[in-house]
Each structure stands twice: as C-alpha cells, then as structure tokens.
N, C-alpha and C positions, 0 to 999 in steps of 0.2 A: 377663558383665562381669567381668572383671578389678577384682579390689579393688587400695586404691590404699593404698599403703605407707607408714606415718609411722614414725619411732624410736620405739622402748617406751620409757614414761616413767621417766627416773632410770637409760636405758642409758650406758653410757662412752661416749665418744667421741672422735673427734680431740680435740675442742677441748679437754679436761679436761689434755691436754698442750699449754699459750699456747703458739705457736710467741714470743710475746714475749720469755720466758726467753731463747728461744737466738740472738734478734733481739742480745738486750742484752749478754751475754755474748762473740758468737764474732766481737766486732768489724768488727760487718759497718758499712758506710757509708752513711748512711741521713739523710734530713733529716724531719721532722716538718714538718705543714704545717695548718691548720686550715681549714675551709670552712663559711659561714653557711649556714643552710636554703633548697637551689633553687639555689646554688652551682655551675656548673659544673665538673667536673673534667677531664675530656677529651672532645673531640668527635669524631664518625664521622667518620673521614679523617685524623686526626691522625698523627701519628709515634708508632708503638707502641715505646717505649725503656725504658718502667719500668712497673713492679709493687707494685703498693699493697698494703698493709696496717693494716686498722682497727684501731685504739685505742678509738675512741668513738664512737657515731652509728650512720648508715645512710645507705647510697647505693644510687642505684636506676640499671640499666643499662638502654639502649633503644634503639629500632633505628627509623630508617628506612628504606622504600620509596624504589624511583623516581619514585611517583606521589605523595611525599610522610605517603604514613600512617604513625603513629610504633604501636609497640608497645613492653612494657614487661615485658623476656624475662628480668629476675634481677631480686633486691632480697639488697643485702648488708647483714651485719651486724657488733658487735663479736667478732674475732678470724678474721674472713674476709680470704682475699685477694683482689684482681682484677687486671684487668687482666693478667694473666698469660701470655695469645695471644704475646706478644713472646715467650716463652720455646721457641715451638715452630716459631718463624721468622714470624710475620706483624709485618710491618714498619709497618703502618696497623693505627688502631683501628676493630674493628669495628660498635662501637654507642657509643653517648654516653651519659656518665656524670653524676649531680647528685646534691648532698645532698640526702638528705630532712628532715634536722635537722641540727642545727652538730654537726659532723665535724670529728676528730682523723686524719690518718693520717699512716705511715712510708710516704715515698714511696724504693724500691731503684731504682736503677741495674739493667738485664738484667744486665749485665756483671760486676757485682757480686756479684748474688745468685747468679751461675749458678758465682763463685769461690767464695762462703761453703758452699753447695749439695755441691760436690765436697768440700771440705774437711772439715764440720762434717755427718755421718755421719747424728746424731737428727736435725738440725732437716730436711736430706735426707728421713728417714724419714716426718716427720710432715706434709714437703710435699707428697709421694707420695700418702698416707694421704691428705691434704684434697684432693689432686685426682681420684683415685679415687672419694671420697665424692662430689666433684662431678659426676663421669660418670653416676654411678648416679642422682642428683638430676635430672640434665640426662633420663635415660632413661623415671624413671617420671613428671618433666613431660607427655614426650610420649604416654605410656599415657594418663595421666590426661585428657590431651587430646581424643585418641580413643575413649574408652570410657565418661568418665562424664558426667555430666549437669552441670550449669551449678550448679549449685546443690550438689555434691557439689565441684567444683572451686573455690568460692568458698572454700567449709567448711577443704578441704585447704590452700588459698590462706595463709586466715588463720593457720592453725597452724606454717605454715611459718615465716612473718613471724613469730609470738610466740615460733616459737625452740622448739615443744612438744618435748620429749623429751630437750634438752640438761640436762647435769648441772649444778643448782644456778640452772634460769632456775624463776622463779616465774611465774606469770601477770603479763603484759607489755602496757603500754597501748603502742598503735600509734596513729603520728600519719601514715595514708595516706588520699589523697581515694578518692574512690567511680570516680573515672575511671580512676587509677589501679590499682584493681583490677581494675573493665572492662578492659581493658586487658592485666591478666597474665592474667588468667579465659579470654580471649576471648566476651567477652556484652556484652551495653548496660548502662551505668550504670542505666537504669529496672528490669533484671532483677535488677541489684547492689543496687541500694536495696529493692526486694521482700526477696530473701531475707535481707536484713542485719536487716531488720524483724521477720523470721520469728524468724531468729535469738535477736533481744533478746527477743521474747515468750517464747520457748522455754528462756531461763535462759540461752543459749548464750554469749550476750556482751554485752557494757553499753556501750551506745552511745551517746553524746551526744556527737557531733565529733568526740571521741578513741574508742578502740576499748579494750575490755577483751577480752581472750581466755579463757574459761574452757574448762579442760579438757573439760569437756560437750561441748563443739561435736565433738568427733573420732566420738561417734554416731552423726554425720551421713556421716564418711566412711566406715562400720565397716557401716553399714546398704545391707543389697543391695534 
C-alpha cells in the first residue's frame, strides 16, 4: 500500500504568497460577491465564463451522474481558486458549486484574468504554482482512493478540509454533514459516523456537530 501524502506541518507554500496582493494591486477587474450557507454558485451545465476566487468561507464542488447520483469531488477554501476549467477551453461547468458557510468571493472575467495573467509575471507564477499544487492533489485523491482503506481516507479527508500543514492555519473547526463526507470518502455515512466515533475517543478530534481537527488524527494516515 502506497502511503498517502499530506504537507509537513509549517511547510511554505503557495498560499503564504495571497494571490490577493496581486488581485489588488495589478488592476485587474473583478466584482466581489457574497453567498449564504447552501448558496448556489454555479450549476453543471452552466456557461463556464469566470473564475472565482475566495476571500472567506468555503465552497464545496459536486458532480452528477446520468442516473442522477451526486458526488462531492473538491472542497475549497480561503485563498483557493475555481472554477478555472474555462481557462483551458471548457465552455460548460463541470460539476455544481455551493457555500458551505457565508462566502466572500472575487468573481474574474476569463478574459480578464487571462490579460492580468500575461501581463503581471508573479501573480502568473503563483497561479501556475496553485494549479500544479492542484494536479498533484487531484493525483494522490486518486491513490488514495485505490489503495487505502475507508477509514484511512476519512482520516486524510479531514486534514485536508482543516487546511493540516498550511502556514499559520491552527487547528480549524469544520462545519461538514457526515453525508458529505460519505460522499468525498466514497463509504456510507454509517461507516463515516463509526469511524468519526472512533476518532473522538482516540483524542483525534472533538465532535459535537461541528468538527475539531487535531493534528493527532494524521497517525491514522501515517500508520500501515
């Protein structure tokens, strides 16, 4: 089994350079928008025209089937961007977007961002750097899928969501239903709710509706 990858805790990374600075500075065109918790942002099908960028909050992306079953394939957070597919020619959105708590974002113009992009050289560099970081995200999702256990994948689930490893995030209470992590997991919410249990006895995390993350939990994914 393939061990599954998180950042070392207090490693650099993209984010420690806000792509915000150079949002704010290299006069790019941009409206600011808010959304309450459950909020849609854009729907599967939609016209893919623009690229968001968080301020505040979190938004959760999801996908449905032709047979109607939805899955729950990213959760973003502050200083993430989405919606981005537009940037490499897909003219439709691929999955459906929603706050999962009141949401701040910079919603770009393609068009826009694809002039600020060419021109302004760093913020260029650091959007590379975050999509990069994304590919490799996207990559050991899929390891992680194939090789570990249900209960190793929850573990790693949660750490992702609390942000483990970025610079200057503390331990971070998460406001996600137990479906929704079914959901990114691939498991039944009865397996989600066992191990979340297991969890909270084990020191891992403090549960009571909202989610505590303590860094203990990474154990779980660190253990063969």
């Amino acid at each position: 089994m393939k061990p599954t990858k998180l950042p070392k805790s207090g490693t650099r990374n993209t984010d420690a350079c806000n792509a915000q600075n150079f949002l704010d500075t290299a006069g790019v065109a941009r409206r600011i928008q808010e959304f309450r918790r459950g909020e849609s942002i854009y729907a599967q099908g939609d016209d893919a025209e623009t690229v968001m960028y968080i301020q505040n909050g979190g938004v959760k992306l999801s996908v449905v089937n032709g047979s109607g079953k939805e899955a729950v394939v990213a959760m973003f957070g502050p200083t993430d961007f989405f919606g981005e597919g537009c940037m490499a020619g897909q003219t439709i959105r691929m999955g459906t977007t929603s706050a999962i708590t009141p949401t701040t974002l910079l919603i770009l113009q393609k068009k826009e961002l694809l002039r600020v992009l060419h021109e302004q050289h760093e913020l260029s560099d650091h959007f590379i750097a975050y999509m990069l970081a994304r590919n490799i995200r996207v990559e050991e999702d899929l390891i992680d899928q194939l090789f570990n256990s249900s209960e190793k994948r929850l573990a790693r689930t949660l750490l992702l969501l609390a942000r483990y490893g970025k610079e200057g995030q503390p331990d971070r209470i998460l406001r996600v239903s137990q479906e929704t992590l079914a959901s990114m997991v691939g498991t039944t919410r009865s397996r989600v709710n066992f191990f979340m249990n297991k969890f909270r006895k084990l020191g891992f995390i403090e549960y009571n509706g909202k989610i505590k993350v303590n860094k203990s939990l990474l154990t779980v994914v660190l253990h063969e």
